[in-house]
C-alpha positions in Angstrom: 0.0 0.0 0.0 3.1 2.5 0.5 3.3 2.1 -3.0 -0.2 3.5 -3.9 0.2 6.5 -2.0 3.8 7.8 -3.1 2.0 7.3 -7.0 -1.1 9.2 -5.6 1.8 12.1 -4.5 4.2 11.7 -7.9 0.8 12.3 -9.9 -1.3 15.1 -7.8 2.2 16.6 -8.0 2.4 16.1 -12.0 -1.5 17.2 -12.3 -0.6 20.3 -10.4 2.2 21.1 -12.4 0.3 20.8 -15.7 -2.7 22.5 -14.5 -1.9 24.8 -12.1 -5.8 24.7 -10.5 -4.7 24.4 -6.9 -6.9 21.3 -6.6 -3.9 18.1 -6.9 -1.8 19.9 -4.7 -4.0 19.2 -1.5 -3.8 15.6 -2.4 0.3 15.4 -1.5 -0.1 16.0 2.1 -3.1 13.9 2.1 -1.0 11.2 0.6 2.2 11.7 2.3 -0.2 11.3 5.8 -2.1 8.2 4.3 2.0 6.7 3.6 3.0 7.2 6.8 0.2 5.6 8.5 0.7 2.5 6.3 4.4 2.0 7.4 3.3 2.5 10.6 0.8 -0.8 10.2 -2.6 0.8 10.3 -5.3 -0.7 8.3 -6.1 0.2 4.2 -9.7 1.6 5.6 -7.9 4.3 8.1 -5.5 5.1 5.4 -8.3 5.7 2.8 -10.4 7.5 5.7 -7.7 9.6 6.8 -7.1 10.3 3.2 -10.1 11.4 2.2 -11.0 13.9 5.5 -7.4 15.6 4.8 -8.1 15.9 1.6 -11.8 17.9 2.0 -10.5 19.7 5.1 -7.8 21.2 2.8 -9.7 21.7 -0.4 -12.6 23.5 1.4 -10.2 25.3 3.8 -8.7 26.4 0.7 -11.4 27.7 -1.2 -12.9 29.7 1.7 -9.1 31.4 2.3 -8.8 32.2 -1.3 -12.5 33.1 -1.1 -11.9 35.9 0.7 -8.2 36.8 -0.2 -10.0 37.5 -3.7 -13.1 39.5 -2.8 -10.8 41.4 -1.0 -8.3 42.2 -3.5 -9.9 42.2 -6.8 -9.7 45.4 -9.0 -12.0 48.1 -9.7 -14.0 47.3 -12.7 -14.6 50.7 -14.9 -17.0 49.1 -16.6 -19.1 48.5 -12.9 -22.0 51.3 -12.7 -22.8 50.5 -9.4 -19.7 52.2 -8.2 -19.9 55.9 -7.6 -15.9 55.6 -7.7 -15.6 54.6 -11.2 -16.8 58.2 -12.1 -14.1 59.9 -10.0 -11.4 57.8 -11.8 -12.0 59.4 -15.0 -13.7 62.6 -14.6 -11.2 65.7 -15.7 -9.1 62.8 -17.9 -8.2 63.5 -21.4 -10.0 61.2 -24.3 -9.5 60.6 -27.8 -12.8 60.5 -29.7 -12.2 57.1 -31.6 -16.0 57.8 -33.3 -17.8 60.5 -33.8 -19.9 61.7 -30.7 -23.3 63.2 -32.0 -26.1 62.9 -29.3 -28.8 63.1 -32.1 -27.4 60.0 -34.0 -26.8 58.3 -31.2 -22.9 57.7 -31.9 -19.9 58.3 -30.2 -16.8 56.9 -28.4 -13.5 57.6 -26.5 -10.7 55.8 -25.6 -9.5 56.5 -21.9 -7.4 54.7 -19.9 -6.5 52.0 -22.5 -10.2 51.2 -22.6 -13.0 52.0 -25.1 -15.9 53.5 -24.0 -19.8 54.9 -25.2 -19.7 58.4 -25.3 -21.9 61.6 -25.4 -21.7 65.2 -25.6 -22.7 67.1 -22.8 -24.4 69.7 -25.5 -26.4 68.2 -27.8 -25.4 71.1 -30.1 -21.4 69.8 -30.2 -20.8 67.1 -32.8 -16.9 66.3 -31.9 -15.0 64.4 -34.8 -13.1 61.4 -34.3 -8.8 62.0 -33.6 -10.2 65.0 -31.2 -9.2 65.1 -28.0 -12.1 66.0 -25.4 -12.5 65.7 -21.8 -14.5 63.7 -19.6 -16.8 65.3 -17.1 -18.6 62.2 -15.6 -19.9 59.0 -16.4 -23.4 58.5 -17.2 -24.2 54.6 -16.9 -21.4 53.3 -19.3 -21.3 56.2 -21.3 -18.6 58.8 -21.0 -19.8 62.2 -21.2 -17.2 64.5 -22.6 -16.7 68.1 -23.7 -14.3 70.3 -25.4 
């Protein structure tokens, strides 16, 4: 049985390395425990048990850390209208109008911030051409809304 459990740690540690999901590697220590307890003499069904409970233990622990490590450190989406932030980033920014913004057409965008966004006027009188540069004065939904 010693056998079986130093292949169950040679392949999580080969499945890890080709996938890199963080899922094979909680099978090694699982493994390595379920080894030692077979050299020591206990039976195949407390190696399997003690197995399998390491191996949940581990794989929900791990998802509940990494859980939270991500909500905590994820990125502020530009794109998110729920945010009153996102507005902030890029009001007062410069923009180039990559089509033309006219308000009665319906047309118009900017790139800003290496992104591409909708865009409007904020006179419905301005038509700005595209290769301007215009600035931003606030967001409106996912629409930039620009003047000269």
């Amino acid at each position: 049985m010693p056998y079986i459990w130093i292949g169950i740690v040679i392949f999580a540690a080969l499945a890890e390395i080709y996938t890199l999901a963080l899922v094979p590697v909680w099978f090694i220590p699982s493994s390595l425990t379920a080894f030692i307890l077979s050299l020591t003499g206990f039976h195949v069904w407390i190696q399997a048990a003690v197995f399998f409970i390491i191996s949940l233990f581990l794989l929900v622990l791990s998802k509940t850390v990494f859980r939270k490590f991500l909500k905590s450190k994820t990125a502020l989406n530009i794109n998110d209208t729920d945010t009153d932030a996102n507005s902030d980033l890029l009001a007062g920014k410069s923009a180039i109008v990559t089509q033309e913004i006219n308000n009665f057409k319906n047309t118009g965008a900017v790139r800003a911030g290496g992104f591409e966004y909708g865009a409007k006027s904020d006179d419905d009188d301005i038509i700005y051409e595209t290769g301007l540069v215009v600035t931003i004065i606030r967001m409106d939904g996912e629409q930039m809304i620009c003047s000269r």
